[in-house]
C-alpha positions in Angstrom: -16.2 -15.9 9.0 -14.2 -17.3 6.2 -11.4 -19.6 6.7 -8.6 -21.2 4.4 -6.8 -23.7 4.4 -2.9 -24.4 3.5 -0.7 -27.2 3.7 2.7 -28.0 2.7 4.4 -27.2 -0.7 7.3 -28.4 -2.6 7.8 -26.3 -5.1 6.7 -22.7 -6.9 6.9 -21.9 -10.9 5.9 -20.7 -13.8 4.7 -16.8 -14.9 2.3 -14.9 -13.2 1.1 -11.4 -13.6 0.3 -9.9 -9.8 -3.2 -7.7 -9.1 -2.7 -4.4 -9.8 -0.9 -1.8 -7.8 -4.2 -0.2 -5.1 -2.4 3.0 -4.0 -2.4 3.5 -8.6 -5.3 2.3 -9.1 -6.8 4.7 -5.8 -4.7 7.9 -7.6 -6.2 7.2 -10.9 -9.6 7.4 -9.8 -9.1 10.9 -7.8 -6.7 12.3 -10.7 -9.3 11.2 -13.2 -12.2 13.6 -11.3 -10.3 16.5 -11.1 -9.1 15.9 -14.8 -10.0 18.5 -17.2 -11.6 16.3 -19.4 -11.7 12.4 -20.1 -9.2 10.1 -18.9 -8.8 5.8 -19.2 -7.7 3.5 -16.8 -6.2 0.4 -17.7 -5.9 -2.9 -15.7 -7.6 -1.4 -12.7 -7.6 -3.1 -9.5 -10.8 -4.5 -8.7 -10.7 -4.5 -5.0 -13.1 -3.6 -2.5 -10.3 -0.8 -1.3 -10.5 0.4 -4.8 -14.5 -0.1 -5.0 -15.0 2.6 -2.1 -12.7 5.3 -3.5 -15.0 5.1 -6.6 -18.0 4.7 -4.8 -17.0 8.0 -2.6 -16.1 10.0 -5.8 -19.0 8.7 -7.9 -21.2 10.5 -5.2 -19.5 14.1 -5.5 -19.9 13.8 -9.5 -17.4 11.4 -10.9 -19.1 9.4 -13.5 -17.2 5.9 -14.4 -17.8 4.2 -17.9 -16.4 0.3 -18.0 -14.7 -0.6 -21.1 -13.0 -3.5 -22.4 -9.9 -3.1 -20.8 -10.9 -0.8 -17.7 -12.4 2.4 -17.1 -13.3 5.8 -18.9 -13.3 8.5 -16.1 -16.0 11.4 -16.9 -14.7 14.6 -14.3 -17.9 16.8 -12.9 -18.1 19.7 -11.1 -17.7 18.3 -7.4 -20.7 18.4 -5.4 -21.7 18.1 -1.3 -22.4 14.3 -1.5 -26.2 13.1 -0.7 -24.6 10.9 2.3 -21.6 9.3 4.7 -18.9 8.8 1.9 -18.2 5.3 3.2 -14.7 4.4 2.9 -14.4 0.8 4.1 -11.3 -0.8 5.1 -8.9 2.0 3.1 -6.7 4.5 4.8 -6.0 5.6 1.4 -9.7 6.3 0.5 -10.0 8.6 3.5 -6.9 10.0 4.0 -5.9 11.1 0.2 -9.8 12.0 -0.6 -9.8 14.6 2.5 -7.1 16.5 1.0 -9.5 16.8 -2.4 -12.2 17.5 -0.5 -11.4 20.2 2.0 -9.7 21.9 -1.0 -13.2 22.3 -2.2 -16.1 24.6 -1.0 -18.1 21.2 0.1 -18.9 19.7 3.1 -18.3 15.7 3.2 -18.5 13.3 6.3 -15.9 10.1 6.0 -16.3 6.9 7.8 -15.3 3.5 7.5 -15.2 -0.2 9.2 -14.5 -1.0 12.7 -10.9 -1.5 11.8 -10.3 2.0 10.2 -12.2 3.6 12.6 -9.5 3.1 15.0 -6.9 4.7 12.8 -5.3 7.6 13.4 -6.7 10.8 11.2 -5.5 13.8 13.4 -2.3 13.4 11.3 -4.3 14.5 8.3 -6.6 16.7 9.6 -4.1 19.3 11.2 -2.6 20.1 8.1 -5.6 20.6 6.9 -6.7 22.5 9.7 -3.5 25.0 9.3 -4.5 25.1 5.4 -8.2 27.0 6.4 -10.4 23.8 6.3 -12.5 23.3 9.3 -12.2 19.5 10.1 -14.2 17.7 12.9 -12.8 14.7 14.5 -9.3 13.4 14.4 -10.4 9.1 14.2 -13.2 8.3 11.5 -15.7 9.5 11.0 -14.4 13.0 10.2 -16.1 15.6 8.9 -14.6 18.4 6.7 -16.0 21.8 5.4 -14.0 22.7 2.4 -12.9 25.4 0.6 -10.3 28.7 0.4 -7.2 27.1 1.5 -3.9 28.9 1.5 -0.4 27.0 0.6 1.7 26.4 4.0 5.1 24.7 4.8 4.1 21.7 6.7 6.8 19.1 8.1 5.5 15.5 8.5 5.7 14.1 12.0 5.9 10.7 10.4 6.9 9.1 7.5 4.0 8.8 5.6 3.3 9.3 2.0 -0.7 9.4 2.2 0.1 12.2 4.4 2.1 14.0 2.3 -0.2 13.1 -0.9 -3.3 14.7 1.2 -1.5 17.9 1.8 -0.4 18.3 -2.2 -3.9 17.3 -3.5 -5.3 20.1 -0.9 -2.5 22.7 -2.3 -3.5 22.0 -5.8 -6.4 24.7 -5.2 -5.1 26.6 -2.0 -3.4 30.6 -2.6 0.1 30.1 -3.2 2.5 27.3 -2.5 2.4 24.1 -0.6 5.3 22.6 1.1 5.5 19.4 2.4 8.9 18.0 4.3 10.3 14.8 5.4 13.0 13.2 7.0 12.9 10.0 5.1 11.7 10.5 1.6 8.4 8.1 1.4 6.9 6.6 -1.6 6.2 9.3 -4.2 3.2 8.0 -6.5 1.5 11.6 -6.3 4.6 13.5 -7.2 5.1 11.0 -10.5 1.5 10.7 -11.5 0.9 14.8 -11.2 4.0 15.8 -13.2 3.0 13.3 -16.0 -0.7 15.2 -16.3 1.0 18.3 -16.5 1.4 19.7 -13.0 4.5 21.4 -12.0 6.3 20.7 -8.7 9.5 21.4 -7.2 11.2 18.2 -5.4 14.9 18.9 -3.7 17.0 18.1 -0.6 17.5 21.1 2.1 19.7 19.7 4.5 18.6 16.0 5.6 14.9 17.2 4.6 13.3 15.6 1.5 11.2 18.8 0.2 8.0 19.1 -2.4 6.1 22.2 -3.3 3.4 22.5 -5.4 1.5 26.1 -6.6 -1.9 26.2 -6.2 -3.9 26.7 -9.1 -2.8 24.0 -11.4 -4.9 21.9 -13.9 -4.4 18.2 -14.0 -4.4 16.9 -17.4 -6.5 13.8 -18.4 -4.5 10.6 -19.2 -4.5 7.2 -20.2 -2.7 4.9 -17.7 -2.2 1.0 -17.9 -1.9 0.1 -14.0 1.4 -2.0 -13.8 1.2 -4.9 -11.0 1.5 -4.1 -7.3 5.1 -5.0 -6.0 3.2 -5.2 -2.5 1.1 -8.0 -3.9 4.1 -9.7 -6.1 5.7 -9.5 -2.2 3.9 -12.6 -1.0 4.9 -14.5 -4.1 8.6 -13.6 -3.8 8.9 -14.7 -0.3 7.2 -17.7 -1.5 9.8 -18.5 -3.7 12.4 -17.6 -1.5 11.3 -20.3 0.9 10.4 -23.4 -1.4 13.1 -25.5 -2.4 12.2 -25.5 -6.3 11.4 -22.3 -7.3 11.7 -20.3 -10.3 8.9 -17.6 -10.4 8.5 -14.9 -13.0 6.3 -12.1 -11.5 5.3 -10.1 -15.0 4.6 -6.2 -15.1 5.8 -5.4 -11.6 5.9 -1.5 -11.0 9.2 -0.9 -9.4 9.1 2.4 -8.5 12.6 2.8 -6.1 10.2 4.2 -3.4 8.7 1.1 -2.7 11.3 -1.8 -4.2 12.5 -2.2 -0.3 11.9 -5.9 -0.7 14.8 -6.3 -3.1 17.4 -4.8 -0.9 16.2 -7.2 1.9 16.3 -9.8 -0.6 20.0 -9.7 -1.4 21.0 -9.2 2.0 19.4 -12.4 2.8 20.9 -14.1 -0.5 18.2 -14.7 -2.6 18.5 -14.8 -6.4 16.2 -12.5 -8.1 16.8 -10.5 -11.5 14.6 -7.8 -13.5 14.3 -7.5 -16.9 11.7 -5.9 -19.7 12.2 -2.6 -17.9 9.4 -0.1 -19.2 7.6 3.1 -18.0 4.1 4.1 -17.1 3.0 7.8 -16.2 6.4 8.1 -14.7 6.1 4.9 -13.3 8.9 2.4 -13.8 7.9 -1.2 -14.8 9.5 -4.6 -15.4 9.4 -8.7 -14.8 11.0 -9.6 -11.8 12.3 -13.6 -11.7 13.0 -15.0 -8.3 14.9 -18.1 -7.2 14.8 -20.1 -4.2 16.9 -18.8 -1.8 19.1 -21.5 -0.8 20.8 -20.8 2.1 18.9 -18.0 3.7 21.3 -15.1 5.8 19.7 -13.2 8.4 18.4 -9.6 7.5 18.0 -5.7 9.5 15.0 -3.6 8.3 15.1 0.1 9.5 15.7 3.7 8.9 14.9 4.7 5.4 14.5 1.0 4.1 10.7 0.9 6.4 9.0 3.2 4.2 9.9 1.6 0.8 8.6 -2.1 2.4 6.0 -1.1 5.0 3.9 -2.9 3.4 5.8 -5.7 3.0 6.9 -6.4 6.5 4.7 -9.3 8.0 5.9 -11.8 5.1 8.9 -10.9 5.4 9.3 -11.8 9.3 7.7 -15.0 7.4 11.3 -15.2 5.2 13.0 -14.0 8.8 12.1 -17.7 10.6 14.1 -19.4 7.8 17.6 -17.4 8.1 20.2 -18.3 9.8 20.7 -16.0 12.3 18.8 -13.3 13.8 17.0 -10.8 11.8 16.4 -7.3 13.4 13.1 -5.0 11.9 13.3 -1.9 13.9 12.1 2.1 13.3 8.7 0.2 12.1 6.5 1.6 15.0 4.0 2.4 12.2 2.9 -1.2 11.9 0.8 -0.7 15.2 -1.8 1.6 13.8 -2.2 -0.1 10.3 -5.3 -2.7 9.5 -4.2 -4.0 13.0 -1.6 -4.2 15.5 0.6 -5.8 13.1 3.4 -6.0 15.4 2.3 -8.1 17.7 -0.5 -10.0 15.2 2.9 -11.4 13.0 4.6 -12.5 16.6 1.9 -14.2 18.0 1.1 -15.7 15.0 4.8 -17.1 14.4 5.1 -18.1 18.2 1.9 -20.0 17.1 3.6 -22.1 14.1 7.0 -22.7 16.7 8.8 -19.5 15.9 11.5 -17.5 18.2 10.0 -14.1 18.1 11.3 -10.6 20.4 9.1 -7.7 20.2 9.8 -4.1 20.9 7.7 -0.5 20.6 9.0 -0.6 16.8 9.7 -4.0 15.7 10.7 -7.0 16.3 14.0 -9.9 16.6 13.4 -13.2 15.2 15.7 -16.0 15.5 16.2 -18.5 12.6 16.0 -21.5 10.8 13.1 -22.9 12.2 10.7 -25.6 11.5 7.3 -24.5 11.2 4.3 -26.2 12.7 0.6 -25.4 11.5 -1.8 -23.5 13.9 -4.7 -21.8 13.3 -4.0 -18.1 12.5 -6.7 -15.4 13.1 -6.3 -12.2 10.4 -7.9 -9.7 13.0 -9.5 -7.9 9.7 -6.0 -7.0 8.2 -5.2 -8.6 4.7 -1.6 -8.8 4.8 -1.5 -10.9 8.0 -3.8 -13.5 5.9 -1.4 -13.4 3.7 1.3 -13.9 5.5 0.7 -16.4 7.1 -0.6 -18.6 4.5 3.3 -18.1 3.2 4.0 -19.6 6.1 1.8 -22.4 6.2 3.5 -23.5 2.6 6.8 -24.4 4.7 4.6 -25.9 7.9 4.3 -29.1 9.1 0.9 -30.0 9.0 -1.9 -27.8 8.3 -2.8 -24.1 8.1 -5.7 -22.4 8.8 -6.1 -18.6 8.4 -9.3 -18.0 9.6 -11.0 -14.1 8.8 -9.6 -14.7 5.3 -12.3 -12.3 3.9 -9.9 -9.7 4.9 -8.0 -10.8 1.8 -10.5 -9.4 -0.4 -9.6 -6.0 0.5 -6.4 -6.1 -2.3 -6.6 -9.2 -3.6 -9.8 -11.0 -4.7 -7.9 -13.7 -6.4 -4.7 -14.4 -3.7 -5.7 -18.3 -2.7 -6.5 -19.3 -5.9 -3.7 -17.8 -7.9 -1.5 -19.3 -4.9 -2.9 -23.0 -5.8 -2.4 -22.8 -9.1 1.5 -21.7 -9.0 2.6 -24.3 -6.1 2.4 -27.8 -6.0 3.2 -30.4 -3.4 
């Protein structure tokens, strides 16, 4: 088991370009084998998340050419794979390739670690069930025979965009149409990245419903697609510089796409200084460099409703930020957090209880009681790569030493996190 190591900081500067975004670099890959003919990736992520959705789709045909600046995607026919399509440590992986999959007449058996094998999947595979596939199991591994779907209306019982993305990519080869609706509009890569390759949908509001449709039937384009940097990533970064007293930190080619920019909001409500400029587009996808400040005197923050979905992600760093406001800071309507990479509920309390923290939990969320000083404690990641993270944020405003210990998790979405962290902070 890996372990690292984090003391103190004084200060955070300079310009930095983030990882890539993974939920991009994951649509990319599967848009790029159903493709009607070549398409190249830019800037891909090089992650081990990203690794198995190209490992999974290399096995049903995809064939992936590395060029200077990325990769050249060569669509197949799809084809029953040889063996398990592995898909490590990514919900994404499994729960966006099902929906290719059971569209297709193939049969394909997913799996992945210990960690995603406890995730829910029944949340997929009833749609898909009510769509004509024939899908065994509801937790990895699953199993789906594919093939001669019809378009349903299907409303999500959660907020959850891989959800939603499953059910389109399934509908773009089922009879008819496919609705999907939700409550709380959730972060719509698909939606952007299918109507830039040519693929017609329908998006409106009925009532308080968020509604998409897609017709069956549809060929996706091929593309080329320069993979901005991943807000989620840029997250840790931004806290970061909210926390350190001398800070001014330019985060370069962020995608700020407004379903996932939740961070910002929370950011002004707790006064920190950010600004965007250089505001671009890719495949529907709107870039720009974000600057951040250090916060100064820090306000206490509320995360719920429609704000969880655009920050899910986002949420154990920022209960980082949280110890340092003044005031209690309230993250409710986040009961999602408990089936992620882990319980991430109660891994970020017992973690900041840990390093001296005041920290409430409830079923979804949690109250936590600011400023604090925080004191170093060993910190274990339980497999998930945002609490790693996290807490090695917090071990930059600690007293005393840090040590994260299952740090491999980190390599999941971001190979380079510590050292790209020593390089921009100093003591």
């Amino acid at each position: 088991m890996a372990s690292l190591r984090i003391g103190p900081a004084a200060a955070i500067e300079g310009r930095y370009r983030p990882p890539s975004d993974k939920s991009l670099t994951h649509r990319a890959l599967m848009f790029g084998a159903i493709a009607a003919g070549v398409s190249r990736v830019r800037n891909p992520l090089g992650s081990e998340d990203a690794g198995a959705t190209r490992r999974c789709l290399e096995a049903m045909g995809l064939r992936v050419e590395a060029v200077e600046d990325g990769w050249l995607l060569h669509p197949s026919e799809w084809h029953t794979p040889e063996g398990v399509l592995d898909c490590g440590n990514s919900g994404t992986t499994m729960r966006l390739l099902s929906g290719l999959i059971a569209s297709r007449p193939l049969t394909a058996t997913l799996a992945g670690d210990a960690s995603l094998s406890r995730r829910p999947m029944g949340r997929i595979a009833e749609p898909l069930r009510l769509m004509g596939a024939r899908v065994e199991g509801d937790r990895p591994p699953i199993t789906i025979h594919g093939g001669g779907l019809r378009g349903i209306r299907y409303a999500t019982p959660v907020a959850s965009a891989q959800i939603k993305s499953c059910i389109l990519l399934a509908g773009l080869r089922a009879e008819g149409t496919t609705t999907v609706e939700e409550e709380t509009l959730t972060r719509d890569h698909t939606e952007r990245m299918l109507a830039a390759c040519g693929v017609s949908l329908d998006r409106h509001r009925d009532g308080e419903r968020h509604v998409v449709s897609v017709h069956g039937g549809q060929t996706v384009q091929p593309f080329d697609f320069a993979v901005p940097a991943d807000i989620s990533s840029a997250a840790f970064f931004m806290v970061a510089a909210a926390l350190l007293p001398a800070a001014r930190l330019t985060l370069e080619d962020v995608g700020v796409n407004p379903a996932r920019t939740g961070i910002l909001d929370v950011l002004d409500q707790a006064g920190v200084k950010w600004f965007a400029e250089a505001h671009r587009d890719q495949m529907g996808e709107p870039v720009a460099d974000l600057t951040i400040h250090d916060g100064g005197d820090l306000r206490p923050f509320e995360i719920g409703g429609g704000l969880v979905p655009r920050l899910i992600d986002e949420i154990p760093v920022l209960a980082v930020l949280a110890t340092q406001c003044d005031g209690v800071s309230v993250i409710r309507d986040a009961q999602e957090l408990r089936v992620k990479e882990s319980d991430r509920i109660e891994r970020v309390a017992e973690g900041l209880r840990a390093m001296g923290a005041r920290v409430e939990t409830r079923e979804d969320g949690m109250e936590i009681e600011g400023p604090v000083q925080l004191r170093g404690a060993t910190i274990q990641t339980d497999g998930d790569h945002r609490i790693g993270m996290a807490f090695a944020v917090a071990g930059l405003i600690a007293q005393g030493e840090t040590v994260v210990e299952g740090s491999e998790a980190i390599q999941t979405s971001f190979p380079t996190f510590a050292e790209d962290l020593w390089k921009l902070t100093y003591a």
